[in-house]
RODO-2510 file (C-alpha; in nm, 4 decimals, decimal comma):
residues 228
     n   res          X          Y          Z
     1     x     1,7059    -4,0598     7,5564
     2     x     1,7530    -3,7616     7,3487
     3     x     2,0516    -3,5398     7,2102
     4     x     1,9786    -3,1822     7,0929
     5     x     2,3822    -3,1443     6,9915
     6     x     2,4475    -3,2535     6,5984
     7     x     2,7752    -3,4335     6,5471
     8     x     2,9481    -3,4035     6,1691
     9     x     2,7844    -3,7903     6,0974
    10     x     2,4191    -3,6560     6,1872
    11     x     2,4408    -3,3236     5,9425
    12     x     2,4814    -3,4626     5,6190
    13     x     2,3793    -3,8583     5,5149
    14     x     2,6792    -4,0816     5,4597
    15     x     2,6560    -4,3230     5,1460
    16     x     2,8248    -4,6298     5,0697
    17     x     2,8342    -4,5251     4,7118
    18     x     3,0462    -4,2619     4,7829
    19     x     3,4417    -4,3580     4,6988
    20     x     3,6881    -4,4433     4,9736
    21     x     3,9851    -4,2097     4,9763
    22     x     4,2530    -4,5138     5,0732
    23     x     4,6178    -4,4779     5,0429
    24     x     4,9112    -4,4783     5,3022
    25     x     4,9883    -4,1621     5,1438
    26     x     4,6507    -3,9808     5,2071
    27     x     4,7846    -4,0425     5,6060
    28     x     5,0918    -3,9788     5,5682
    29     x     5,0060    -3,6323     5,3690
    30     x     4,7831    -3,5091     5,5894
    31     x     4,8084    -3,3504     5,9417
    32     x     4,5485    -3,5837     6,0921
    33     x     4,6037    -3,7454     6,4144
    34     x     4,4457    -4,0507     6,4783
    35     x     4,4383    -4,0957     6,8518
    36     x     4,2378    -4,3709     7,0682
    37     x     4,1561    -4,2423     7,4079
    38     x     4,4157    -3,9246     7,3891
    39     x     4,6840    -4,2205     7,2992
    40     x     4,8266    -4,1792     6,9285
    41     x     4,8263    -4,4683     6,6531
    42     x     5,1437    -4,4921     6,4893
    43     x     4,9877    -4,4213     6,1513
    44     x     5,3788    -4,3317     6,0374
    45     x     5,4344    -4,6823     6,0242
    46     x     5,3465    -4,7948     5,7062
    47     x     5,1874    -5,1725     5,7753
    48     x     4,9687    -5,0130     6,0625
    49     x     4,7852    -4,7178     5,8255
    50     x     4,7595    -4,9825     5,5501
    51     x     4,5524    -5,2059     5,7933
    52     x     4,3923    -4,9493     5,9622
    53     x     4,2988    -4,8215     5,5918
    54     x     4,1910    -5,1570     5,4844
    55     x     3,9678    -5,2271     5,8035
    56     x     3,8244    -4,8511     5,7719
    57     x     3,7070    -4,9765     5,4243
    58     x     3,5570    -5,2789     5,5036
    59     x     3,3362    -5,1205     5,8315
    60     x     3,2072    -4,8241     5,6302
    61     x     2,9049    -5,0095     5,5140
    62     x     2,8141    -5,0902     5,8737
    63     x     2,8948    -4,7430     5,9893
    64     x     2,6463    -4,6431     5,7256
    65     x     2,4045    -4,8519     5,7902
    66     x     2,1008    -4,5711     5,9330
    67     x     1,9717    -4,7935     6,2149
    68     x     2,3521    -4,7557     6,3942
    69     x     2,3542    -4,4144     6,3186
    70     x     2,0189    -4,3609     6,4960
    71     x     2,1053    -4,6306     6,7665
    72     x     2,4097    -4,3943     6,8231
    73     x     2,1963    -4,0680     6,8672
    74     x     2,0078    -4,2503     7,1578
    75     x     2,2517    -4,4168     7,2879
    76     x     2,5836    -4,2518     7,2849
    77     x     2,4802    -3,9538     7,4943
    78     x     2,4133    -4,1866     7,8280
    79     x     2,6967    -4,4024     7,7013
    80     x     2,9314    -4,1055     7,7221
    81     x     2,7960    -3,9731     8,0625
    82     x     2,8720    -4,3243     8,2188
    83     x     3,1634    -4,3483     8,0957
    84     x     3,2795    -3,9718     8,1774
    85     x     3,1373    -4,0076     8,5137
    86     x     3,3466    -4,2899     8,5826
    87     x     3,6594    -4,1437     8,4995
    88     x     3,7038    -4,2994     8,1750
    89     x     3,7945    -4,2318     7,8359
    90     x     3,4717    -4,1489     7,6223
    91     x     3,6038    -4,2939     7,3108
    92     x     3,5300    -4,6630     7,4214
    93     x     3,1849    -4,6162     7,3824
    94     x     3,2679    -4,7209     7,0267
    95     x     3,3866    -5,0770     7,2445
    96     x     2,9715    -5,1122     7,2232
    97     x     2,9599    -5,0266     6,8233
    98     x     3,1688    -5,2968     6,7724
    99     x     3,0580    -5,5326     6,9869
   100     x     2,6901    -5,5157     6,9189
   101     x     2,6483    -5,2650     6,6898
   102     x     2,4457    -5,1206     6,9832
   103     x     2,1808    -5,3732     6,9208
   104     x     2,0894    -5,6129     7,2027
   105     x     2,2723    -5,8824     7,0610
   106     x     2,3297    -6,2615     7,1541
   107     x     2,6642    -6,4003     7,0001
   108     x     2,7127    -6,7584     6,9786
   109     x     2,9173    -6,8278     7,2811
   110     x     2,6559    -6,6733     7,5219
   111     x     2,7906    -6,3166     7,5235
   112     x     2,4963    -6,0751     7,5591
   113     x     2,3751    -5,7024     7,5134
   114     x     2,4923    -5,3589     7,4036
   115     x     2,8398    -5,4628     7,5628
   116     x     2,8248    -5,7842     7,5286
   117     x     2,9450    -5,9781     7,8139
   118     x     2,9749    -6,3116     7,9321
   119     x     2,7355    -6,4518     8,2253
   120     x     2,9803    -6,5017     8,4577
   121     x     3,1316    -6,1421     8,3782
   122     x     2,7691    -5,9911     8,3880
   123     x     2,7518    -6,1545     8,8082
   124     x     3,1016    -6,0868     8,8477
   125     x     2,9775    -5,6912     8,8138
   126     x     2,6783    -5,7474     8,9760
   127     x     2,4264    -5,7895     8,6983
   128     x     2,1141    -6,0842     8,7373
   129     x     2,1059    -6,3060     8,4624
   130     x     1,8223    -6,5909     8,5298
   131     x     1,8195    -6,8797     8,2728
   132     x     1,4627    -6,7705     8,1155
   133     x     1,4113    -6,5180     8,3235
   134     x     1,5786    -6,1183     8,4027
   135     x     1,8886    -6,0649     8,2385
   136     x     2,0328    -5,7462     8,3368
   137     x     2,2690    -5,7311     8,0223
   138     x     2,0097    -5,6285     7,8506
   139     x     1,9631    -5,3232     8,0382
   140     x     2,1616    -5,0453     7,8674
   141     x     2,1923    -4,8181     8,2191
   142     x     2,3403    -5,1228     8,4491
   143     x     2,5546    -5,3135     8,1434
   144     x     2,6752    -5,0112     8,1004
   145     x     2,7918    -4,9368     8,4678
   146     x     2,8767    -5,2682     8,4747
   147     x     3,1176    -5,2304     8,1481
   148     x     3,2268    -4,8912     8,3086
   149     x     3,3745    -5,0812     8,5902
   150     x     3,5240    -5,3275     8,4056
   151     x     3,7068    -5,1315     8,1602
   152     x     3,8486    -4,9489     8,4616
   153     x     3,9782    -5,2870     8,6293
   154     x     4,1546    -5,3645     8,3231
   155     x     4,3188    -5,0641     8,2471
   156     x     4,4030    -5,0458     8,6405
   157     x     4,5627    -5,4365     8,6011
   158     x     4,7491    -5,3941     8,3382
   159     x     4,8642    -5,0237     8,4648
   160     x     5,0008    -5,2047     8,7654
   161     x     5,1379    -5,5620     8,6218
   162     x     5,3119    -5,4566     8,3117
   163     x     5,3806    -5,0718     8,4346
   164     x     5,2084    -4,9178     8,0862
   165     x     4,8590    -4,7217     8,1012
   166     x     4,7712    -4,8342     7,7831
   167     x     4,3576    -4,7647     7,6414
   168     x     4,4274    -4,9630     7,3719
   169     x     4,5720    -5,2880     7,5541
   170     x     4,2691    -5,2567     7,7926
   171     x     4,0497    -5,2769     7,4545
   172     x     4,2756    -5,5609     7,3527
   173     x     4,2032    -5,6492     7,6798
   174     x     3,8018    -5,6557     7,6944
   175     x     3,8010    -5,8936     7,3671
   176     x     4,0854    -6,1282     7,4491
   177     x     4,1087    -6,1331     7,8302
   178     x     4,3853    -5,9672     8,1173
   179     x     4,4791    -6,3080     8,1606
   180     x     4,5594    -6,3718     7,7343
   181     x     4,6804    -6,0553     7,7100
   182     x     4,9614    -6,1022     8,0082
   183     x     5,0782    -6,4497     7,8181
   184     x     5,1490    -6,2592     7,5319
   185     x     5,3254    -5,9688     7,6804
   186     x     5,5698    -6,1595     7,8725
   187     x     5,5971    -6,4300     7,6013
   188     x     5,6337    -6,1648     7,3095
   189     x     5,8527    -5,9095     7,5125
   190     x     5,6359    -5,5917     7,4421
   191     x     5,3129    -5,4349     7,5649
   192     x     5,2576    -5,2174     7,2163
   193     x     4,9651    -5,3743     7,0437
   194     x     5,0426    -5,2669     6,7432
   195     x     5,3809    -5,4856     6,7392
   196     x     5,2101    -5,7752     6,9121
   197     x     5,1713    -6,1582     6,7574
   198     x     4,7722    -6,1891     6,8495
   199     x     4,4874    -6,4113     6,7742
   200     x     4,3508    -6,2825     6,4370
   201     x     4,0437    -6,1645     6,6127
   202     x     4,2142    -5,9677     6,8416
   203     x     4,4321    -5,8582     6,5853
   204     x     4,1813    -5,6476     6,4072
   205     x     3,9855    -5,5549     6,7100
   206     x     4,1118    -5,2633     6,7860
   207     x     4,1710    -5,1255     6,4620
   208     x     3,8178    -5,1930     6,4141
   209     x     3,7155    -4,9720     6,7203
   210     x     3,9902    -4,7136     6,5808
   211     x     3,8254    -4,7142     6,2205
   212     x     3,4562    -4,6908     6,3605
   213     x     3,5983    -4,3780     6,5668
   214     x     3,7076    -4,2154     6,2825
   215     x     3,4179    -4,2670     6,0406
   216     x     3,1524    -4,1290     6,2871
   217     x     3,4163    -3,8515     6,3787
   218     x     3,5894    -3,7295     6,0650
   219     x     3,4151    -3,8938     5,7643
   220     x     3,5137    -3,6525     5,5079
   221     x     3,8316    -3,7801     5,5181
   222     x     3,7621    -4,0797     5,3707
   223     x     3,5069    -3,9920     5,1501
   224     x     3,5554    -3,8216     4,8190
   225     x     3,3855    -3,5250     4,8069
   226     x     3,1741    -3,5465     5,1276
   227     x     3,0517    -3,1723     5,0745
   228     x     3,2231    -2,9200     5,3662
***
């Protein structure tokens, strides 16, 4: 798969060496939106920039790294089709970055692929997985239907259970579960993430996705003197 468009990450090499502009006041200065999915992250709240700031710093390496950058120019194009074709928002194709670093990973509870699912997810969507044999999560074009559709079943569940359209619960969502992610709504009394009491994995997950989004999407804004 091939992309003949160049994105701001592909025109000029990134380098870890290069210094980290990170402050709550370089947000809070600047006209910048951070969004996920069209929805805005309340980067005016001073504890959310400082983690999102914090996590930004500690994924840059990876972000760097050249093998995810070139994963991401054969990847991402298909990715974004799927996703677009479906309906759904094209930033959580960065779901797969941080997932699997769009490698076909196995993780050490069984989870599998560029998306990383679970086998009973994977059949649940329609995927094969044979013990030793074809497994279908491994097969960027169907896990990624097969992601499509679940992304879209989340967002549509907790759309219609907890009456918010929220992108970023249904990210919350894909690493913790609808079902987790229900307990702690009505237990905690709020469906913002950003307020919410989670598991420290989940915690950071979407932040992670956010800070991935911006450094392939606007990385001279954390670097010092990137070269525009």
């Amino acid at each position: 798969m091939m992309v003949t468009t160049k994105t701001k990450w592909q025109i000029r090499p990134i380098y870890v060496a290069i210094s980290l502009l990170l402050s709550f006041n370089s947000f809070s200065q600047s006209s910048h939106q951070v969004t996920f999915c069209g929805e805005p992250v309340p980067i005016s709240n001073q504890f959310v920039a400082e983690k999102l700031m914090g996590i930004i710093k500690k994924m840059m390496p990876m972000v760097n790294m050249k093998s995810i950058r070139d994963q991401a120019i054969a990847f991402f194009p298909y990715i974004e089709s799927q996703l677009a074709a479906s309906g759904l928002p094209t930033d959580l194709k960065y779901i797969a970055v941080v997932e699997s670093n769009l490698k076909l990973a196995v993780s050490p509870v069984g989870a599998r692929g560029f998306w990383q699912l679970m086998e009973p997810t994977a059949k649940g969507y329609g995927l094969i997985v044979e013990p030793g044999g074809i497994d279908e999560r491994d097969d960027i074009v169907k896990s990624t239907r097969a992601a499509c559709s679940l992304l879209r079943d989340f967002y549509s569940y907790i759309a219609r259970t907890h009456k918010v359209k929220s992108w970023v619960l249904t990210a919350a969502a894909y690493n913790y579960g609808n079902g987790n992610i229900t307990k702690a709504i009505r237990n905690q009394g709020t469906s913002n993430y950003f307020n919410m009491n989670l598991n420290p994995e989940t915690a950071i997950y979407v932040y992670k996705i956010i800070a991935v989004k911006e450094l392939f999407e606007n990385p001279e804004l954390y670097m010092k003197d990137f070269g525009y």
